[in-house]
mmCIF file as Biopython writes it, N, C-alpha, C and O atoms, coordinates in Angstrom:
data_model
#
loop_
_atom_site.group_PDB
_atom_site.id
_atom_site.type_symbol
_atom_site.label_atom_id
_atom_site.label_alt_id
_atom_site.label_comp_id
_atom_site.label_asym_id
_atom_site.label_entity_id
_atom_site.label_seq_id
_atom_site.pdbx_PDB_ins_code
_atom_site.Cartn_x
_atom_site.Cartn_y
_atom_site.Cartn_z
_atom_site.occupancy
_atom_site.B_iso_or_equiv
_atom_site.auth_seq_id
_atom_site.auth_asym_id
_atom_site.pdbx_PDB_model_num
ATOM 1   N N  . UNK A ? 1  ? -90.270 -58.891 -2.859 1.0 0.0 1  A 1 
ATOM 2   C CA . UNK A ? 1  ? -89.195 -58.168 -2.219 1.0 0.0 1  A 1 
ATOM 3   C C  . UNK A ? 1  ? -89.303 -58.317 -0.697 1.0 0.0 1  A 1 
ATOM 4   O O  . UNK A ? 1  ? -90.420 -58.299 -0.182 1.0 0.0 1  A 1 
ATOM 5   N N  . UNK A ? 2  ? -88.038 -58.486 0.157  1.0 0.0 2  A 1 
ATOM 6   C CA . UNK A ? 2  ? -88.015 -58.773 1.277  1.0 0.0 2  A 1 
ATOM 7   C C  . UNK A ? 2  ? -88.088 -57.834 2.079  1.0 0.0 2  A 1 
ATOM 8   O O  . UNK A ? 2  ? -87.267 -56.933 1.908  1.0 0.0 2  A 1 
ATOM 9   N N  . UNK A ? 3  ? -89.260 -57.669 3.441  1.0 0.0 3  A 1 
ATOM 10  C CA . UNK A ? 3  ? -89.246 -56.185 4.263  1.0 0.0 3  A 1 
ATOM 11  C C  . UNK A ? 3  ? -88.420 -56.504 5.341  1.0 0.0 3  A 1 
ATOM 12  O O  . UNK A ? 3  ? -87.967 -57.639 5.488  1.0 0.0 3  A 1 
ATOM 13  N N  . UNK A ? 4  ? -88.155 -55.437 6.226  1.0 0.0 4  A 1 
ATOM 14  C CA . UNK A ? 4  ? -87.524 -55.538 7.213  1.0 0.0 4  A 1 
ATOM 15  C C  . UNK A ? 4  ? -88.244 -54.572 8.446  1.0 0.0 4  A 1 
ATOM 16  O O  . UNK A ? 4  ? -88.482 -53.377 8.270  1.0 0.0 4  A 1 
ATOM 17  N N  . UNK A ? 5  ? -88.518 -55.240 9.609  1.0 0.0 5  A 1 
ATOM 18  C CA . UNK A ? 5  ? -88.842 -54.385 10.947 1.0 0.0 5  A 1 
ATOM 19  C C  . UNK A ? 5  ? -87.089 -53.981 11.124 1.0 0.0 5  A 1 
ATOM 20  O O  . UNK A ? 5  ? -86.126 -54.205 10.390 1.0 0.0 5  A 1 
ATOM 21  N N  . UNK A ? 6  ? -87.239 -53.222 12.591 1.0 0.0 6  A 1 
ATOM 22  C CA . UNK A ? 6  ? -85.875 -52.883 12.896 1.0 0.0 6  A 1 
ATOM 23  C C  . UNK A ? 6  ? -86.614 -52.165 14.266 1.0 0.0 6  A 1 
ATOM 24  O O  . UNK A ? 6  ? -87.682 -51.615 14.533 1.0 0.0 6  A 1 
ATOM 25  N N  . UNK A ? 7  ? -85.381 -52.522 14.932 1.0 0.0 7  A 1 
ATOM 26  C CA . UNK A ? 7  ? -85.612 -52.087 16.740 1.0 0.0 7  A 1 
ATOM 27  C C  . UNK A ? 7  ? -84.627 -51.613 17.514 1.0 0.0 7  A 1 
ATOM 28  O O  . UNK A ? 7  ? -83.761 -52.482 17.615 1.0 0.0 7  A 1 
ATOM 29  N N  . UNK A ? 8  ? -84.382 -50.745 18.046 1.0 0.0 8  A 1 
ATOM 30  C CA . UNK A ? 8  ? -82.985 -50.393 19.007 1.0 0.0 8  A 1 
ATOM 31  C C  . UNK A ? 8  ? -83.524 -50.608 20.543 1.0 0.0 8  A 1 
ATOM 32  O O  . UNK A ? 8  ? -84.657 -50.339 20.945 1.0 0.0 8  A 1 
ATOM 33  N N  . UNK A ? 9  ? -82.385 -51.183 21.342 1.0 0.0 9  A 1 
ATOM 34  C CA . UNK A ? 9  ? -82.729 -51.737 22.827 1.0 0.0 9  A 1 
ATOM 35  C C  . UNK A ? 9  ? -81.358 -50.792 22.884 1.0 0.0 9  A 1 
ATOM 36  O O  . UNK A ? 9  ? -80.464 -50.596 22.061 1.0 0.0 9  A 1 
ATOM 37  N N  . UNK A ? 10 ? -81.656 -50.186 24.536 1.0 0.0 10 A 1 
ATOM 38  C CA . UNK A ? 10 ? -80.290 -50.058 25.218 1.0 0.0 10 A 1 
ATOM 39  C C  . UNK A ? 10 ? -79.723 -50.655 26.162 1.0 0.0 10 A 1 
ATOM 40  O O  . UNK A ? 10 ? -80.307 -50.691 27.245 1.0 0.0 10 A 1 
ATOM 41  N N  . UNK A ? 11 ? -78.623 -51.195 26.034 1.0 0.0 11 A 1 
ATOM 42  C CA . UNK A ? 11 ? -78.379 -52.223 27.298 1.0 0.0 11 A 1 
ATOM 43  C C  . UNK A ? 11 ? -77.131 -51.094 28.351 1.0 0.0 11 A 1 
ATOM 44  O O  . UNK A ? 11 ? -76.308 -50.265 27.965 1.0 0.0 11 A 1 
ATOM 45  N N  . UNK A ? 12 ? -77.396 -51.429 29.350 1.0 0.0 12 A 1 
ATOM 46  C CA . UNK A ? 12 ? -76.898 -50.538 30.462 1.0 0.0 12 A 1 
ATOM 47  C C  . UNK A ? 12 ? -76.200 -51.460 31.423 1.0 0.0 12 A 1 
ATOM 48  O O  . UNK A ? 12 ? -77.016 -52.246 31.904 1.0 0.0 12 A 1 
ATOM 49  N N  . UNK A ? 13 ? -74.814 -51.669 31.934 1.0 0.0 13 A 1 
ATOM 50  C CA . UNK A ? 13 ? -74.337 -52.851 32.826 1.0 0.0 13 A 1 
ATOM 51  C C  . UNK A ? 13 ? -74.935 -51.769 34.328 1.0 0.0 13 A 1 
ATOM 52  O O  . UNK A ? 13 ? -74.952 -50.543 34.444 1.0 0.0 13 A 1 
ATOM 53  N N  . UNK A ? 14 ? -75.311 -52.729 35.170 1.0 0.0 14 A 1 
ATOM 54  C CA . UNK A ? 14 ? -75.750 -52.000 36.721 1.0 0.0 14 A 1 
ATOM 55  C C  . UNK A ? 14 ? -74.552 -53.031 37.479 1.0 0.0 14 A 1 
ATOM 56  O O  . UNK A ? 14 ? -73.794 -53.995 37.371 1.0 0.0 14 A 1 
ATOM 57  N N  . UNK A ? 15 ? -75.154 -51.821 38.411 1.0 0.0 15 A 1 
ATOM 58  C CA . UNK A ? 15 ? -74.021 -52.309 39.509 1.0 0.0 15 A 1 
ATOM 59  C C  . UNK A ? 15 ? -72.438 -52.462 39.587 1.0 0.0 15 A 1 
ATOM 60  O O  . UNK A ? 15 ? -71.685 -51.944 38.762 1.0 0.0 15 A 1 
ATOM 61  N N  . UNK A ? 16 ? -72.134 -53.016 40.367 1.0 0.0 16 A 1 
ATOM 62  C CA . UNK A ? 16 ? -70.726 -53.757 39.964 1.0 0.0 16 A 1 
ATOM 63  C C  . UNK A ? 16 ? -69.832 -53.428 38.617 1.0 0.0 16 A 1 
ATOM 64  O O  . UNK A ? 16 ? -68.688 -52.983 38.522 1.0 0.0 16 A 1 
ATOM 65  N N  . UNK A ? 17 ? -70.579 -53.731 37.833 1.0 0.0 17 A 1 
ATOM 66  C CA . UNK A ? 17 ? -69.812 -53.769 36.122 1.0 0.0 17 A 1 
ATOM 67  C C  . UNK A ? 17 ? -69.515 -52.127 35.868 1.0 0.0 17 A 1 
ATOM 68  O O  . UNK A ? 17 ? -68.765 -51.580 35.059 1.0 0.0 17 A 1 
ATOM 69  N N  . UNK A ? 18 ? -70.402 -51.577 36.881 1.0 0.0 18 A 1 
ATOM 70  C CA . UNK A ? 18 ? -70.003 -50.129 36.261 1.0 0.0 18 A 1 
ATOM 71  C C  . UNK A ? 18 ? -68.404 -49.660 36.844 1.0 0.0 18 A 1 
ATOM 72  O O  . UNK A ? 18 ? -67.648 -48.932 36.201 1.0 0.0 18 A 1 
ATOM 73  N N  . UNK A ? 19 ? -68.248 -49.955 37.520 1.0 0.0 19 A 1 
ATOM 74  C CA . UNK A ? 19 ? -66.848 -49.644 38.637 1.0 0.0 19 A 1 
ATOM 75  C C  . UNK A ? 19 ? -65.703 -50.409 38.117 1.0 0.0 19 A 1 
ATOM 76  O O  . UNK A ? 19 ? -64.605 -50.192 38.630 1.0 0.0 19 A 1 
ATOM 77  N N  . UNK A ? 20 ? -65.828 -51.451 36.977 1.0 0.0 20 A 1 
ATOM 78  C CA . UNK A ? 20 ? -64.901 -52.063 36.526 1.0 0.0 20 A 1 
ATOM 79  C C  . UNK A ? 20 ? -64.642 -51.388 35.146 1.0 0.0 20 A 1 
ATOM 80  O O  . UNK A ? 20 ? -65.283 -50.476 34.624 1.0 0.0 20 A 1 
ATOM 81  N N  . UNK A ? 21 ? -63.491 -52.088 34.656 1.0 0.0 21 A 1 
ATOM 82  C CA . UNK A ? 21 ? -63.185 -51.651 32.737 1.0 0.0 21 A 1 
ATOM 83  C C  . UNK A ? 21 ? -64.083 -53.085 32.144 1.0 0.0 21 A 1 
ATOM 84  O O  . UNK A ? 21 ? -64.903 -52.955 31.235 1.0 0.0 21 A 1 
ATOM 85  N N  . UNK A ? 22 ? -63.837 -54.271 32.710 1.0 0.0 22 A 1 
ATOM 86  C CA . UNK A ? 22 ? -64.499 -55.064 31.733 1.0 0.0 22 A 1 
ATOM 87  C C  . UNK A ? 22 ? -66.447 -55.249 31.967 1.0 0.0 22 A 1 
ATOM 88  O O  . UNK A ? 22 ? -66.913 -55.297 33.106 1.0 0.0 22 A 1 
ATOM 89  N N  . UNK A ? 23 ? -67.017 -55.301 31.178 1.0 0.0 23 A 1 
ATOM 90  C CA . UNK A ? 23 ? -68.801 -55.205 31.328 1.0 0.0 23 A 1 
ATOM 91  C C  . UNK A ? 23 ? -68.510 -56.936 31.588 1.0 0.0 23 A 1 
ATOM 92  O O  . UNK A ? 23 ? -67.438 -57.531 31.480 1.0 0.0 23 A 1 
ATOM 93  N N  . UNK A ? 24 ? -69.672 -57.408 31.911 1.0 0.0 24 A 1 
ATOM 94  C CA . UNK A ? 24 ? -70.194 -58.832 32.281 1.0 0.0 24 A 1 
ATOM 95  C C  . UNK A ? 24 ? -70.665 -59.071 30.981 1.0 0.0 24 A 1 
ATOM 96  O O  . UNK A ? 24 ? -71.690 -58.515 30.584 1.0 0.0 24 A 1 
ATOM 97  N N  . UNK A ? 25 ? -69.953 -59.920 30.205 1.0 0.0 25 A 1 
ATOM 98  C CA . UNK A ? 25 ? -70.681 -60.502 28.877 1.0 0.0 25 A 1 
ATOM 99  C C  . UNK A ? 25 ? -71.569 -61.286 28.976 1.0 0.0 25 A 1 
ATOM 100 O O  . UNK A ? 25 ? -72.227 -61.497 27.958 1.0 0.0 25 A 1 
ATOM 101 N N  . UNK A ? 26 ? -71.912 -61.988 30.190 1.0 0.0 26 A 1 
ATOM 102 C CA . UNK A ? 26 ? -72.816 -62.611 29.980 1.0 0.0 26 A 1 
ATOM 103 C C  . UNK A ? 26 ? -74.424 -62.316 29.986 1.0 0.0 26 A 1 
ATOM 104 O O  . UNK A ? 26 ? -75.144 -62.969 29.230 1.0 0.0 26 A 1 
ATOM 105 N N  . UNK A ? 27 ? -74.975 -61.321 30.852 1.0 0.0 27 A 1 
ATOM 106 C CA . UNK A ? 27 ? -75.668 -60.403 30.772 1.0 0.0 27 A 1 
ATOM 107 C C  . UNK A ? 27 ? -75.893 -59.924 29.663 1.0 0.0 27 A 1 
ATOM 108 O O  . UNK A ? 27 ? -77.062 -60.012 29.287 1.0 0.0 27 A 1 
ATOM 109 N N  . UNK A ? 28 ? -74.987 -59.311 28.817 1.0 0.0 28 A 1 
ATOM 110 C CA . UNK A ? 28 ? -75.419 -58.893 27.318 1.0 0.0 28 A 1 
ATOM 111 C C  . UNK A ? 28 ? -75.714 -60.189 26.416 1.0 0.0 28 A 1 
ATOM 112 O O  . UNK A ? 28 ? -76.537 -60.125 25.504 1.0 0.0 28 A 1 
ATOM 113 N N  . UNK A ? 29 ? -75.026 -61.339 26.701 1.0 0.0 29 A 1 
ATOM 114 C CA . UNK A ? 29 ? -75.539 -62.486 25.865 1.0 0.0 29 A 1 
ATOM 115 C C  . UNK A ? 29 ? -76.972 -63.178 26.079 1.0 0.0 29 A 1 
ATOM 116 O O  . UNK A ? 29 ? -77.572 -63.784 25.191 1.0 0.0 29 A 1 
ATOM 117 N N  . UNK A ? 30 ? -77.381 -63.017 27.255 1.0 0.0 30 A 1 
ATOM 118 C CA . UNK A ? 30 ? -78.769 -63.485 27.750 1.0 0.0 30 A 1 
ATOM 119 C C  . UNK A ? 30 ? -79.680 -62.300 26.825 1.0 0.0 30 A 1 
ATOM 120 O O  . UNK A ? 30 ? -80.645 -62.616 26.129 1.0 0.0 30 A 1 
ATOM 121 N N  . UNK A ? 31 ? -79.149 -60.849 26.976 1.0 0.0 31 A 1 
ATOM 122 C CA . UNK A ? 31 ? -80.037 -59.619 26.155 1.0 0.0 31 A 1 
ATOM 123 C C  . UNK A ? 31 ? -80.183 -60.171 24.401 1.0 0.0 31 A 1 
ATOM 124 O O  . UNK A ? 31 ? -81.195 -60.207 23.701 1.0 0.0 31 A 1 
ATOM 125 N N  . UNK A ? 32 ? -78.639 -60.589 24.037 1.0 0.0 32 A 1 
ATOM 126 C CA . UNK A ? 32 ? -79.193 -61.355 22.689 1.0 0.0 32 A 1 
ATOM 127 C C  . UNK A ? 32 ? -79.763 -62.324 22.001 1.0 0.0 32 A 1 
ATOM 128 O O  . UNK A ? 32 ? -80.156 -62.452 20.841 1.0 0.0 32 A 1 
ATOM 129 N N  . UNK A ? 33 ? -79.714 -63.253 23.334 1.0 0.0 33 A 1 
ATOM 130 C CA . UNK A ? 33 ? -80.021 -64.813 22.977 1.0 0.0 33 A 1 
ATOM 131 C C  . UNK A ? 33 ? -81.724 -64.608 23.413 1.0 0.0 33 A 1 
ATOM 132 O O  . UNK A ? 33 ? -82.505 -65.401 22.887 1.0 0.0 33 A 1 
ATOM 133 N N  . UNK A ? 34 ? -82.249 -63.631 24.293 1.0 0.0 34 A 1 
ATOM 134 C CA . UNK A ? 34 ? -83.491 -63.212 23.920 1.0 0.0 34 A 1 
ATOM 135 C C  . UNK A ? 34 ? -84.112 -62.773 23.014 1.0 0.0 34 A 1 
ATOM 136 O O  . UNK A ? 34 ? -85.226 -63.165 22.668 1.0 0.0 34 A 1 
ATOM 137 N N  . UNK A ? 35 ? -83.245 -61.593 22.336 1.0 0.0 35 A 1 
ATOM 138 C CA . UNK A ? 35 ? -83.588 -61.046 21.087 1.0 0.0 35 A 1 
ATOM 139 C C  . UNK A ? 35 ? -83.922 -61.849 19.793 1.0 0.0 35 A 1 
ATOM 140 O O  . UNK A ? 35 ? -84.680 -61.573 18.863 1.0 0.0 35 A 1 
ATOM 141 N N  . UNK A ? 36 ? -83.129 -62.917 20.019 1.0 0.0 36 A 1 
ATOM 142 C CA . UNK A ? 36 ? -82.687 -64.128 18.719 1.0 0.0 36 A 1 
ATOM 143 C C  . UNK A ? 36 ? -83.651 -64.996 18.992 1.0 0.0 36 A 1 
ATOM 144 O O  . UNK A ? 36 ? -83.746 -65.735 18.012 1.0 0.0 36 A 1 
ATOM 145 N N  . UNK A ? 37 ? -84.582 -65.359 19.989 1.0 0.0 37 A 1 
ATOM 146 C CA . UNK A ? 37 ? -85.677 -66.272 19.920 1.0 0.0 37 A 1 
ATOM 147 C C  . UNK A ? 37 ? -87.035 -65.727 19.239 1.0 0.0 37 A 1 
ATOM 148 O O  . UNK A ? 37 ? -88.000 -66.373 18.831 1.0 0.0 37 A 1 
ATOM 149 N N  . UNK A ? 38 ? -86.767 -64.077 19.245 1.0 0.0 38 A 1 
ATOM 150 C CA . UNK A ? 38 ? -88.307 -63.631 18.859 1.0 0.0 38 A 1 
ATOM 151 C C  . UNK A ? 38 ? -87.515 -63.630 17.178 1.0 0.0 38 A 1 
ATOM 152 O O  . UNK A ? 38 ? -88.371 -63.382 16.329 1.0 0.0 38 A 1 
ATOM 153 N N  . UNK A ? 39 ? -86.466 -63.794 16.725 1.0 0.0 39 A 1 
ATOM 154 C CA . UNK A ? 39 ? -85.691 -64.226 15.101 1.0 0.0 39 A 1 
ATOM 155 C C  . UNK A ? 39 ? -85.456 -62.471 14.661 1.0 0.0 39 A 1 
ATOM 156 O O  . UNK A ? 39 ? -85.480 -62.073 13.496 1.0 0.0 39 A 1 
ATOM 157 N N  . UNK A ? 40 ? -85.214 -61.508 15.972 1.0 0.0 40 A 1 
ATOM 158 C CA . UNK A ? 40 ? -84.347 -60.561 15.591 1.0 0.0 40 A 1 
ATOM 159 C C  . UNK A ? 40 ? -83.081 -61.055 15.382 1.0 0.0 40 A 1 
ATOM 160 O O  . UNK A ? 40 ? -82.607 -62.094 15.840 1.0 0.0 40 A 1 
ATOM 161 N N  . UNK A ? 41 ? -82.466 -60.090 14.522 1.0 0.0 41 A 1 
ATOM 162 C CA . UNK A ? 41 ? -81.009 -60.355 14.140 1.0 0.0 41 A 1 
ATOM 163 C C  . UNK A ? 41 ? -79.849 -58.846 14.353 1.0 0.0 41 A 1 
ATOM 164 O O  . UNK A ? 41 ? -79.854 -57.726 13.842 1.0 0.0 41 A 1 
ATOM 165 N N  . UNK A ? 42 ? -79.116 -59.399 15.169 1.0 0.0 42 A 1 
ATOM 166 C CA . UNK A ? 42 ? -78.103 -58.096 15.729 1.0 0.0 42 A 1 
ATOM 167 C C  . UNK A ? 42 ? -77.343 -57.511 14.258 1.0 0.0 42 A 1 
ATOM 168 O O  . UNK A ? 42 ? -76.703 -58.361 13.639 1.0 0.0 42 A 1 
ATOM 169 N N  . UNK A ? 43 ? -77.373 -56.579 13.874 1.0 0.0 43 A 1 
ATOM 170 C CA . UNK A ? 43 ? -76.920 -55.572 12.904 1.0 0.0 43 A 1 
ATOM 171 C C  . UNK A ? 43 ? -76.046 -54.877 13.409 1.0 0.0 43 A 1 
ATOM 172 O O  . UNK A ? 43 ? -75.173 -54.805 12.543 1.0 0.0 43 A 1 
ATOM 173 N N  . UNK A ? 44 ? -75.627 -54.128 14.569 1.0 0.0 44 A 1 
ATOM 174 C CA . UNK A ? 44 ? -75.256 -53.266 14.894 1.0 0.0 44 A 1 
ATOM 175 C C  . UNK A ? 44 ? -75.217 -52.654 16.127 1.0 0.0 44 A 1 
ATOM 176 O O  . UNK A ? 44 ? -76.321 -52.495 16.648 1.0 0.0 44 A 1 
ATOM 177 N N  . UNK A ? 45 ? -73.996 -52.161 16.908 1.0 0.0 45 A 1 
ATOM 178 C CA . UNK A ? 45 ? -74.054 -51.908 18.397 1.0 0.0 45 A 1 
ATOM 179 C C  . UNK A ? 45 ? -73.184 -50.096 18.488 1.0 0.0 45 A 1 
ATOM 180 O O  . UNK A ? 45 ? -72.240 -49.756 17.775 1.0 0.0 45 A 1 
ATOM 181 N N  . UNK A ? 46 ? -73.809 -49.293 19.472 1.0 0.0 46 A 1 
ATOM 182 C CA . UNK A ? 46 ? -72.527 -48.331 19.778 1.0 0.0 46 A 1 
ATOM 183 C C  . UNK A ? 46 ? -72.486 -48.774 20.881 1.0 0.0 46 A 1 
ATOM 184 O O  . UNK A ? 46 ? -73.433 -49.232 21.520 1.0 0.0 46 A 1 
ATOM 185 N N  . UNK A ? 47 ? -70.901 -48.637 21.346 1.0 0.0 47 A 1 
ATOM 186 C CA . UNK A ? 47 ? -70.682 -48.700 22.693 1.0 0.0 47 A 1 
ATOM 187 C C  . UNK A ? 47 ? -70.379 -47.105 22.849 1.0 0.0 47 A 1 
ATOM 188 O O  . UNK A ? 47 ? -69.579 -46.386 22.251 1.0 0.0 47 A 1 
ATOM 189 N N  . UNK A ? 48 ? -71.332 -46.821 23.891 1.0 0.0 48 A 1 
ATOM 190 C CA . UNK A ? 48 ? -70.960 -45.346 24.933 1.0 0.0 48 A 1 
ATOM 191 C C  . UNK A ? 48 ? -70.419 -45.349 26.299 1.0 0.0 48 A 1 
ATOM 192 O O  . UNK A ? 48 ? -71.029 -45.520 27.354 1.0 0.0 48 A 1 
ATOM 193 N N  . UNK A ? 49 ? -68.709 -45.051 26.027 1.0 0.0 49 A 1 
ATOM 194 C CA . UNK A ? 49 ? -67.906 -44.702 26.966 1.0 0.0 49 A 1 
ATOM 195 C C  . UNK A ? 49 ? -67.300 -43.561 27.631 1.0 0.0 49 A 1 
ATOM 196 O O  . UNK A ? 49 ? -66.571 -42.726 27.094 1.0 0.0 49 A 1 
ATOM 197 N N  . UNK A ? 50 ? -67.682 -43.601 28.903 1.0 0.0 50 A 1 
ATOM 198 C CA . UNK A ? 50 ? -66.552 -42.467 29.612 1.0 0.0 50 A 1 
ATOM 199 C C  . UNK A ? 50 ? -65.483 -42.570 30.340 1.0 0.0 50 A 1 
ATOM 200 O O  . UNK A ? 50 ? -65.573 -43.253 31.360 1.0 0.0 50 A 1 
ATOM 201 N N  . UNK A ? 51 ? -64.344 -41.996 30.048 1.0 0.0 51 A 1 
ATOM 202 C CA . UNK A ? 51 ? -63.134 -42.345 30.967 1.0 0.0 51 A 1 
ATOM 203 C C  . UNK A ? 51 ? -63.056 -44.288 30.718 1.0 0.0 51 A 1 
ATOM 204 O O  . UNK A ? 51 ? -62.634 -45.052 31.586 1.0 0.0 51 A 1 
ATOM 205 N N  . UNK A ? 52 ? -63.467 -44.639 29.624 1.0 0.0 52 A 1 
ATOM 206 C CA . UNK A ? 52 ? -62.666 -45.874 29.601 1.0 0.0 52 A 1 
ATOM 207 C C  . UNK A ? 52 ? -63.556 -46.994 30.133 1.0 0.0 52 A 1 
ATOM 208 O O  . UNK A ? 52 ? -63.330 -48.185 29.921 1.0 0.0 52 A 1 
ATOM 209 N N  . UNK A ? 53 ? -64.771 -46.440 30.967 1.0 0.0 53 A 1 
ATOM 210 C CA . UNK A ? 53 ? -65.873 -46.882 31.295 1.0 0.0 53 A 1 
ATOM 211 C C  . UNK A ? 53 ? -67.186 -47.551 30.465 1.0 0.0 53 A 1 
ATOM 212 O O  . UNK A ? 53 ? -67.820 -46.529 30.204 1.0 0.0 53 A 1 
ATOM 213 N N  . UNK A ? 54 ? -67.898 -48.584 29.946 1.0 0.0 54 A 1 
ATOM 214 C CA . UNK A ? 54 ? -68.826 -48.462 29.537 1.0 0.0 54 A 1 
ATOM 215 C C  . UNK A ? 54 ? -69.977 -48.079 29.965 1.0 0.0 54 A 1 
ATOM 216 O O  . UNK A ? 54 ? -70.570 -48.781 30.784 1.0 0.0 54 A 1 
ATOM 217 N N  . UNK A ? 55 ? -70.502 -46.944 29.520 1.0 0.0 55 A 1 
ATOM 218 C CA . UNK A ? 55 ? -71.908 -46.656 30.299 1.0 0.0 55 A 1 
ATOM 219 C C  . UNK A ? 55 ? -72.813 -47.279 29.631 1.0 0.0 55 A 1 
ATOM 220 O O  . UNK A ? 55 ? -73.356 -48.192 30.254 1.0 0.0 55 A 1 
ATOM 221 N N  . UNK A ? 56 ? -73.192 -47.085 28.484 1.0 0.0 56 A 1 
ATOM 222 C CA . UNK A ? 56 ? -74.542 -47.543 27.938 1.0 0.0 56 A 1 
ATOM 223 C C  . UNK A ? 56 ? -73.943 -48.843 26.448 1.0 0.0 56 A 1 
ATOM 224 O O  . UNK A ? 56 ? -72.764 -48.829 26.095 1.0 0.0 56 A 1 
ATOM 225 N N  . UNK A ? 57 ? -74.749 -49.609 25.932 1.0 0.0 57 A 1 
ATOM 226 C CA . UNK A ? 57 ? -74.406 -50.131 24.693 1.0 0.0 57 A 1 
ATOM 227 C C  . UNK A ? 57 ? -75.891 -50.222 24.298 1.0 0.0 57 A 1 
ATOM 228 O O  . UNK A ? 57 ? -76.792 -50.689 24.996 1.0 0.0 57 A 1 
ATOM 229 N N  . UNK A ? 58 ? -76.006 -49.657 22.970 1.0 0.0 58 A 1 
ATOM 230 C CA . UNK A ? 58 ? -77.184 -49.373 21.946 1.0 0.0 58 A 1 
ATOM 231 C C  . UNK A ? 58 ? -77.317 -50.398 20.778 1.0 0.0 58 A 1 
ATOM 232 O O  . UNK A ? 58 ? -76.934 -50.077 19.653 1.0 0.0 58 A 1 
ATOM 233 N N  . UNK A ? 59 ? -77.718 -51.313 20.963 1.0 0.0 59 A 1 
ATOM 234 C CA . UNK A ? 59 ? -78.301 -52.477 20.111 1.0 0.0 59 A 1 
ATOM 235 C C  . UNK A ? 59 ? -78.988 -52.515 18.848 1.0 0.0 59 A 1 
ATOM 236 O O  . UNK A ? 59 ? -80.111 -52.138 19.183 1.0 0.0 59 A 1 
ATOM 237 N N  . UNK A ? 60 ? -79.034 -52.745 17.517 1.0 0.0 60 A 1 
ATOM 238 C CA . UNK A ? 60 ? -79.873 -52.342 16.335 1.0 0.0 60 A 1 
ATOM 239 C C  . UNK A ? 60 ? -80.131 -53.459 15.661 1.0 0.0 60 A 1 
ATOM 240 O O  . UNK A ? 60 ? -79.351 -53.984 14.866 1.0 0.0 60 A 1 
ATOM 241 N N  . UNK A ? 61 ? -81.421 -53.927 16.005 1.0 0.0 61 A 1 
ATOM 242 C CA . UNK A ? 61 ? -81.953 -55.432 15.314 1.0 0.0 61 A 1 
ATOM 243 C C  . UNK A ? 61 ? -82.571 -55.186 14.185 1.0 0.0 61 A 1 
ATOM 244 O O  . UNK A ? 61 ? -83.085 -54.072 14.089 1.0 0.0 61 A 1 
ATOM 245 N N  . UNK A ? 62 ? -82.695 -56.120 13.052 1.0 0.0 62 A 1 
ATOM 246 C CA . UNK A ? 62 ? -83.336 -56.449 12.344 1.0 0.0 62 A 1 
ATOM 247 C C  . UNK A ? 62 ? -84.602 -57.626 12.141 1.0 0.0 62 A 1 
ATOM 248 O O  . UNK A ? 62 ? -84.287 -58.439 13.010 1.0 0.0 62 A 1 
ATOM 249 N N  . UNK A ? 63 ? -85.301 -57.929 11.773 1.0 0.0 63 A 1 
ATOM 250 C CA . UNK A ? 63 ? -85.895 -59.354 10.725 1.0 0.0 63 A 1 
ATOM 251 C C  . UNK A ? 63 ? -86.965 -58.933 10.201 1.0 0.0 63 A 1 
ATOM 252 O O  . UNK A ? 63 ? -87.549 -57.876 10.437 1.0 0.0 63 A 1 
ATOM 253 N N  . UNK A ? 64 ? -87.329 -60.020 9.247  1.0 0.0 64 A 1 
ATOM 254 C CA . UNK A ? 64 ? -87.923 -59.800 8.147  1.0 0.0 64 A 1 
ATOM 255 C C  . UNK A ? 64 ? -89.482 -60.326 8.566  1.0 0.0 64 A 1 
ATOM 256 O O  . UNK A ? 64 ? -89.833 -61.343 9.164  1.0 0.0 64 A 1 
ATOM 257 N N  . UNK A ? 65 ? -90.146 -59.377 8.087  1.0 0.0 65 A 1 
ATOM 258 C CA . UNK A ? 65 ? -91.924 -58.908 8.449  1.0 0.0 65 A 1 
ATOM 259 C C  . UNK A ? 65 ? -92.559 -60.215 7.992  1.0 0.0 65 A 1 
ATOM 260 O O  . UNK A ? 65 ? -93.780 -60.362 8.053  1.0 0.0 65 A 1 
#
């Protein structure tokens, strides 16, 4: 039977990105394409917004032990 670790990261845009509506995707893609070399696998995200703002995005990895 197959196990599974599991990990939550929070990713936070600084600076700049906060004062805008759109976040910098690329920044969050460097956060996954890191995640994906150690052969975590993205499951799941909340995005936490205010006023239309993203403040925080909460990440939920998986892979197998």
């Amino acid at each position: 039977m197959k196990q599974f670790e599991y990990k939550t990261t929070e990713f936070e845009p600084r600076g700049k990105w906060l004062k805008i509506i759109r976040m910098e995707t690329s920044e969050l893609e460097d956060k996954l394409n890191e995640m994906g070399k150690d052969a975590w696998e993205l499951i799941d995200s909340i995005d936490y917004a205010v006023e239309g703002f993203t403040q925080k995005v909460i990440l939920f990895f998986k892979r197998e032990k």
